[in-house]
C-alpha positions as CSV (number, residue, x, y, z in Angstrom):
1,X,108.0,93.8,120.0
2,X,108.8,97.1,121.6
3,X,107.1,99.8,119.9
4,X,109.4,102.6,118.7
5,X,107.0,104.6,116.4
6,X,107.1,107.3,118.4
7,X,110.4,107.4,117.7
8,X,110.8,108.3,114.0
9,X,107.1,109.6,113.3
10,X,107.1,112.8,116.2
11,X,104.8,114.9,114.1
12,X,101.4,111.7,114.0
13,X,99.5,112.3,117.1
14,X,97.0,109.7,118.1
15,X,94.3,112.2,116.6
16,X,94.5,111.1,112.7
17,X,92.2,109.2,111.4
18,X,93.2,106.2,109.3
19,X,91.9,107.8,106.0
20,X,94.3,111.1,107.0
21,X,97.3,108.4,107.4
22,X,96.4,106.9,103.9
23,X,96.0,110.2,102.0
24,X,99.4,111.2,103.6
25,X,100.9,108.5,102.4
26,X,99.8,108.2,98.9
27,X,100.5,111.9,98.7
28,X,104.0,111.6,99.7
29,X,104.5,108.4,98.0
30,X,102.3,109.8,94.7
31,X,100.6,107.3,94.4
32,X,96.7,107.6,94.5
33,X,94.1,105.5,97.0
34,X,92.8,102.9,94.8
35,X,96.7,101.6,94.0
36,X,97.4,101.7,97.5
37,X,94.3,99.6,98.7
38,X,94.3,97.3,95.1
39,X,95.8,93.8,95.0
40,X,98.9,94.9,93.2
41,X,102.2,93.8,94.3
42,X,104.9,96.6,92.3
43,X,107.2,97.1,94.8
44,X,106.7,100.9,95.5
45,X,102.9,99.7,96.4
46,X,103.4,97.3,98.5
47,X,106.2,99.3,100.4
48,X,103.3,102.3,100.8
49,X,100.6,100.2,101.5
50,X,102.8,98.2,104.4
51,X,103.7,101.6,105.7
52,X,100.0,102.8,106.0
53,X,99.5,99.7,107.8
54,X,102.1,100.2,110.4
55,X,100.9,103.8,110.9
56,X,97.2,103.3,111.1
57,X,97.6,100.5,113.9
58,X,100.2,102.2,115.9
59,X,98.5,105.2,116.0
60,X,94.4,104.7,115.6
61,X,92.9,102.4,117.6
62,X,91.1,100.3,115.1
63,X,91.3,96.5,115.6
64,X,93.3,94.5,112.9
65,X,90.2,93.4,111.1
66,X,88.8,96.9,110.8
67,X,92.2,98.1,109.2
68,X,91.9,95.3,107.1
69,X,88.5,95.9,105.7
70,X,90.2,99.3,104.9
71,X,92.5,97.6,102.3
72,X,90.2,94.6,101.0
73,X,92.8,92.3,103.1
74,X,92.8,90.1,106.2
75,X,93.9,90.6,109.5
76,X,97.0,88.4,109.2
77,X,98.7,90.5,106.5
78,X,97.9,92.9,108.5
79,X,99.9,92.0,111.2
80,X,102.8,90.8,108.5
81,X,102.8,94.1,107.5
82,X,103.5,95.8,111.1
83,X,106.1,93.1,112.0
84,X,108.1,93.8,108.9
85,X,107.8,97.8,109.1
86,X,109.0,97.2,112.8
87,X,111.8,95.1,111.4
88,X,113.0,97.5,108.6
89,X,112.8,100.3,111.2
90,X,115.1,99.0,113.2
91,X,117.7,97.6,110.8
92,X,117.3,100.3,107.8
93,X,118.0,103.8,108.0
94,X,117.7,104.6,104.8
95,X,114.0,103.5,105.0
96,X,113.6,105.5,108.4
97,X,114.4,108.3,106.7
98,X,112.2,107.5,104.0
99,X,109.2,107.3,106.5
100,X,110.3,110.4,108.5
101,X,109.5,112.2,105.9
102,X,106.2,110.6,104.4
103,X,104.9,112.4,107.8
């Protein structure tokens, strides 16, 4: 799939480091680190933790395993979670706009 992060997050060079990204996020989202990277599936969670995900693999160069051992998961969700960002990117505006301005 093409990648069009560069697209809708201008502002996220390639310098962050993944725990920048997460902090970001949960500051945005207000939520704190331990929900985001816990086991718990509330929908607001989930939708933060698939968006640090996305972020922290199109913009880091950690492997999928690495960003999974980051969130206590495994590289397939992982990947799940970057396919469906990509997915809701390009179909959702609303949720662009939502992302737009966690960064």
């Amino acid at each position: 799939m093409k990648d069009i992060s560069y697209m809708i997050v201008p502002g996220l060079g390639s310098g962050r480091t993944s725990q920048e990204i997460i902090n970001n996020v949960c500051e945005k989202l207000n939520i704190t680190n331990e929900e985001i990277k816990s086991k718990c599936r509330k929908r607001h969670i989930v939708e933060a933790r698939s968006v640090a995900l996305y972020l922290i693999r199109k913009k880091t160069d950690l492997s999928l395993k690495r960003i999974g051992l980051l969130f206590n998961c495994n590289h397939a969700t992982v990947l799940q979670a970057v396919r469906k960002i990509d997915e809701w990117l390009i179909y959702d505006k609303t949720f662009k706009e939502k992302v737009k301005y966690i960064i």
